[in-house]
N, CA, C and O atoms as a MOPAC input file, in Angstrom:
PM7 MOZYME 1SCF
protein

 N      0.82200 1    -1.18500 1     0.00000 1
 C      0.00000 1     0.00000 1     0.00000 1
 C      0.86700 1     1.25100 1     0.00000 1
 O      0.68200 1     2.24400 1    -0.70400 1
 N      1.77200 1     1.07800 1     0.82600 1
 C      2.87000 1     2.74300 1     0.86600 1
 C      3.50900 1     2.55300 1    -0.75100 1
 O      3.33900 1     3.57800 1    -1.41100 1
 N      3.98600 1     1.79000 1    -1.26500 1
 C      4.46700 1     1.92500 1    -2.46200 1
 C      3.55400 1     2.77800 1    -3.42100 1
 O      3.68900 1     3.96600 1    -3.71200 1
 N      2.33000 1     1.64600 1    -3.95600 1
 C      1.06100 1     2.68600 1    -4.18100 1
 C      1.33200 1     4.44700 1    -4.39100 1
 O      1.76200 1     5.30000 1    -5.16700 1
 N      0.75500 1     4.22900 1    -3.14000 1
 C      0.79900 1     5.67400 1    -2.50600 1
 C      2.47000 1     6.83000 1    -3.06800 1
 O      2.67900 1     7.97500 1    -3.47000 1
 N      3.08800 1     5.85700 1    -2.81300 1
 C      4.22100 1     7.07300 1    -3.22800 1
 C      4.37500 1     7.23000 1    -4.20600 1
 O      4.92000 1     8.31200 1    -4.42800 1
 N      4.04200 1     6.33800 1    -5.50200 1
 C      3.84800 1     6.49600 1    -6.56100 1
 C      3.00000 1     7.38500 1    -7.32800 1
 O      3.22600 1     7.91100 1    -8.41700 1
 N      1.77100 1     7.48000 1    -6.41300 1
 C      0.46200 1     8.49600 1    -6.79500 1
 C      1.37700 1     9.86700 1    -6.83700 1
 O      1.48400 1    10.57000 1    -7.84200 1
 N      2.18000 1    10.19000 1    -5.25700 1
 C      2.49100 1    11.70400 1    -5.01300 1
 C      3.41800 1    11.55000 1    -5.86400 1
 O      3.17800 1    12.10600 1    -6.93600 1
 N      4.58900 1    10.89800 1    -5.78800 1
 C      5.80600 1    11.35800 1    -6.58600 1
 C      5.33100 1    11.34500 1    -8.23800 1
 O      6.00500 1    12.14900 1    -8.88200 1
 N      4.36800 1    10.64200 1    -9.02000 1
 C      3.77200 1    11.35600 1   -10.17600 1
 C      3.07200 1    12.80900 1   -10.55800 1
 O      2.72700 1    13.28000 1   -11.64200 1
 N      3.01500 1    13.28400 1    -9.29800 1
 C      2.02500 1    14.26000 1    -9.65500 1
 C      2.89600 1    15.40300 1    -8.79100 1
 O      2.52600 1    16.22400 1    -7.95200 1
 N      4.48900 1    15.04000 1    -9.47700 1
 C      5.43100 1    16.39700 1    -8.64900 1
 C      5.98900 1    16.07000 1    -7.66400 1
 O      7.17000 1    16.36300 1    -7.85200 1
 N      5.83000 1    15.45200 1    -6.30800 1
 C      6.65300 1    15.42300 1    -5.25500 1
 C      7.52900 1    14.32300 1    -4.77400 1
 O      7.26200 1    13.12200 1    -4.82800 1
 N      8.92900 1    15.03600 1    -4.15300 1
 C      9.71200 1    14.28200 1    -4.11300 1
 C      9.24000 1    13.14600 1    -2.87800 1
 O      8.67100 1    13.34800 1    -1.80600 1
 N      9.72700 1    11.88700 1    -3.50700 1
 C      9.25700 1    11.00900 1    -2.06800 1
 C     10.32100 1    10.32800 1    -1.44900 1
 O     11.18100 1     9.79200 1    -2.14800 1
 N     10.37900 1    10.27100 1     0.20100 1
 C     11.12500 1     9.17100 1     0.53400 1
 C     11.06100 1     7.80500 1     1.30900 1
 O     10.88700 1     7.69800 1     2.52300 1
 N     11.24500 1     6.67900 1     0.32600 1
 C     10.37400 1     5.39300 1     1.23000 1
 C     10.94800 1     4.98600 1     2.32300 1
 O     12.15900 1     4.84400 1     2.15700 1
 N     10.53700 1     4.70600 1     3.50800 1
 C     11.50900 1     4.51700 1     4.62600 1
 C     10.99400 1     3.01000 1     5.27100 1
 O      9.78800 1     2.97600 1     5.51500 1
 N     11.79600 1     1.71400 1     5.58600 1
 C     10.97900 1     0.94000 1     6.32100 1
 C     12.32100 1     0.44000 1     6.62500 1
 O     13.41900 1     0.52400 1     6.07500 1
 N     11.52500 1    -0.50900 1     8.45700 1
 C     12.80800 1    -1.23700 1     9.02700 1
 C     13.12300 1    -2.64000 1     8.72300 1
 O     13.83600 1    -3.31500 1     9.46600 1
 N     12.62200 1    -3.06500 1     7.68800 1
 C     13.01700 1    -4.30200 1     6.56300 1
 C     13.78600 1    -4.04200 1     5.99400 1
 O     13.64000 1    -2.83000 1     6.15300 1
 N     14.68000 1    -4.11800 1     5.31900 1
 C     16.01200 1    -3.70400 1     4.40300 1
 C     14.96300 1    -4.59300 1     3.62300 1
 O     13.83900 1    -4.10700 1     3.75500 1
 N     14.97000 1    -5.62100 1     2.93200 1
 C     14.01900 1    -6.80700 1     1.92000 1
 C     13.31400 1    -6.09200 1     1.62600 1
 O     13.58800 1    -5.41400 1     0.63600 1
 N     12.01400 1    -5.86500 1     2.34700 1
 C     10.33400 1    -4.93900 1     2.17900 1
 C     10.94200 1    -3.57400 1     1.63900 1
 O     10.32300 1    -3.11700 1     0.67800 1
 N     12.18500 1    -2.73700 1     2.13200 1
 C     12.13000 1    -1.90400 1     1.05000 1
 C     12.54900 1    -2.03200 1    -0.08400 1
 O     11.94000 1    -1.42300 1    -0.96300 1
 N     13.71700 1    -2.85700 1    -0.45700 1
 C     14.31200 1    -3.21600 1    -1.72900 1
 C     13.09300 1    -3.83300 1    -2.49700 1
 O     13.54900 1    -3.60300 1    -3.61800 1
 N     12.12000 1    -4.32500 1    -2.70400 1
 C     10.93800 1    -4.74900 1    -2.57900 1
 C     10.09200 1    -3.69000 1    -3.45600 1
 O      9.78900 1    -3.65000 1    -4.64800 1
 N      9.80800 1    -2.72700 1    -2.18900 1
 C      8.82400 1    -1.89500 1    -3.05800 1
 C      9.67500 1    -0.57200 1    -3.67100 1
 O      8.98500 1     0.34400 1    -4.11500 1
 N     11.33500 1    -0.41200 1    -3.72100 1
 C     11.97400 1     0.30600 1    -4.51200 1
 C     11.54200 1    -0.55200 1    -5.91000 1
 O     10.78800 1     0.06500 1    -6.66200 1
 N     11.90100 1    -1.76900 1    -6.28700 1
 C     11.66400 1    -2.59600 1    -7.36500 1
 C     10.56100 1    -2.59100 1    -8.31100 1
 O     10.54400 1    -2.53200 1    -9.54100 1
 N      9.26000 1    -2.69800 1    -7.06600 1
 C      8.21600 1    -2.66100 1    -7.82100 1
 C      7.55300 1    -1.38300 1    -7.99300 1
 O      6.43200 1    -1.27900 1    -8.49100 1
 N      8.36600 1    -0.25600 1    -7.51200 1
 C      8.02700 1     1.38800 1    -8.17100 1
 C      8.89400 1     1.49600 1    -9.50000 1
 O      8.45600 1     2.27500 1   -10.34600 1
 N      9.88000 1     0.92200 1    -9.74400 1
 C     10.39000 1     0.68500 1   -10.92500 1
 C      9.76100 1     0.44400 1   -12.10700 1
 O      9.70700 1     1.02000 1   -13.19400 1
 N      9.23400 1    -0.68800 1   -11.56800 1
 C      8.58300 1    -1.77100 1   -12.45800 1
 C      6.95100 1    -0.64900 1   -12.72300 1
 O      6.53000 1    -0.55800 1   -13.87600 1
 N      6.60400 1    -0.30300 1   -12.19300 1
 C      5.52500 1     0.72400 1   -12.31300 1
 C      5.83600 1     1.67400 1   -13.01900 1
 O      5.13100 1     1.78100 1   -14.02200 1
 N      6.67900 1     2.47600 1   -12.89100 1
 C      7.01400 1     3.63200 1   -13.72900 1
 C      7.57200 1     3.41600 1   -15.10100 1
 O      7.63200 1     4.19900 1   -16.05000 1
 N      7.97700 1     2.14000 1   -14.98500 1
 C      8.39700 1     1.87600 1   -16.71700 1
 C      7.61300 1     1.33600 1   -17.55400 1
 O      7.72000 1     1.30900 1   -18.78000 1
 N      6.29400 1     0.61700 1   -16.46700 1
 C      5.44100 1     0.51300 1   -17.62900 1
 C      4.57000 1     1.68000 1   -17.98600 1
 O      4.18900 1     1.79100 1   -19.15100 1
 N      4.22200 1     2.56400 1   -17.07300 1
 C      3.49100 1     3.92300 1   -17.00100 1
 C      4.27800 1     4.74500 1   -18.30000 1
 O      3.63500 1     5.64500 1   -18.84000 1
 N      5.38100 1     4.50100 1   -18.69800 1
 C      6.93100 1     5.38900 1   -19.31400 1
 C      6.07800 1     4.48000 1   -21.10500 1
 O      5.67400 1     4.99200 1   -22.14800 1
 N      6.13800 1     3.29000 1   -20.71900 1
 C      5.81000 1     2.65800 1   -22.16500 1
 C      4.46000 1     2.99300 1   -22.40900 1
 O      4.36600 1     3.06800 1   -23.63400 1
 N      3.73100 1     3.15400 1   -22.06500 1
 C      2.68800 1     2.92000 1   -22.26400 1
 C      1.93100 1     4.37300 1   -22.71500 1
 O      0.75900 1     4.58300 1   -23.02700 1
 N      3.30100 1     5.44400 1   -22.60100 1
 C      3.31000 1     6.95900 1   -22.64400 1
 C      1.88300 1     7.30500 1   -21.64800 1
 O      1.03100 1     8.06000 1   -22.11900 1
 N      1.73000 1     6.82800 1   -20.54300 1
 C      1.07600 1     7.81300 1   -19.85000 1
 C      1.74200 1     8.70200 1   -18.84700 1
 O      0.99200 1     9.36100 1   -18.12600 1
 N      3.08300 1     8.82700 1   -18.68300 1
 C      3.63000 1     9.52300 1   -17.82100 1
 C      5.27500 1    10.00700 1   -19.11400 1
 O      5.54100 1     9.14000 1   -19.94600 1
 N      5.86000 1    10.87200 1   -19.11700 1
 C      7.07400 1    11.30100 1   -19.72600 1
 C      8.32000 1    10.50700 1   -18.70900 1
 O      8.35000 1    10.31900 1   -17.49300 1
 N      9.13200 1    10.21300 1   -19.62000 1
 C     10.32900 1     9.93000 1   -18.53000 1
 C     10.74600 1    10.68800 1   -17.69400 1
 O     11.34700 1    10.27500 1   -16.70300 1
 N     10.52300 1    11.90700 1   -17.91100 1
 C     11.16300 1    13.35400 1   -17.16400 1
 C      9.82500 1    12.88500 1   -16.03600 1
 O     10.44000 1    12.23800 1   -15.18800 1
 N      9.12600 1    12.88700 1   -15.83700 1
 C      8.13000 1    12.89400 1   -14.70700 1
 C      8.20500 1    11.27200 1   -13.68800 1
 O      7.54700 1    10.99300 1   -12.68500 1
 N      9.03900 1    10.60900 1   -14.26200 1
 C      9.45900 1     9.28300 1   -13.73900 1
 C     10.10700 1     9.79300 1   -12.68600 1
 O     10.67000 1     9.04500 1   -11.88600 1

């Protein structure tokens, strides 16, 4: 759900920072904001510059 979420704000302008005390759970949802923004990038609904 926080991944989600940071994805919503950091698309729409703001800088985000994910913080959790899992080292795994964050490498995790660093990955799958990746994986989100590059398909958002292909799919041209977002510019790379806004990635």
């Amino acid at each position: 759900m926080g991944t989600g979420i940071a994805q919503l704000v950091a698309t729409h302008g703001c800088f985000v920072n994910i913080i959790d005390s899992v080292p795994d759970a964050l490498h995790h949802s660093k990955s799958n904001l990746h994986s989100v923004l590059n398909r958002l990038i292909e799919k041209v609904k977002i510019s790379e510059a806004d990635s």
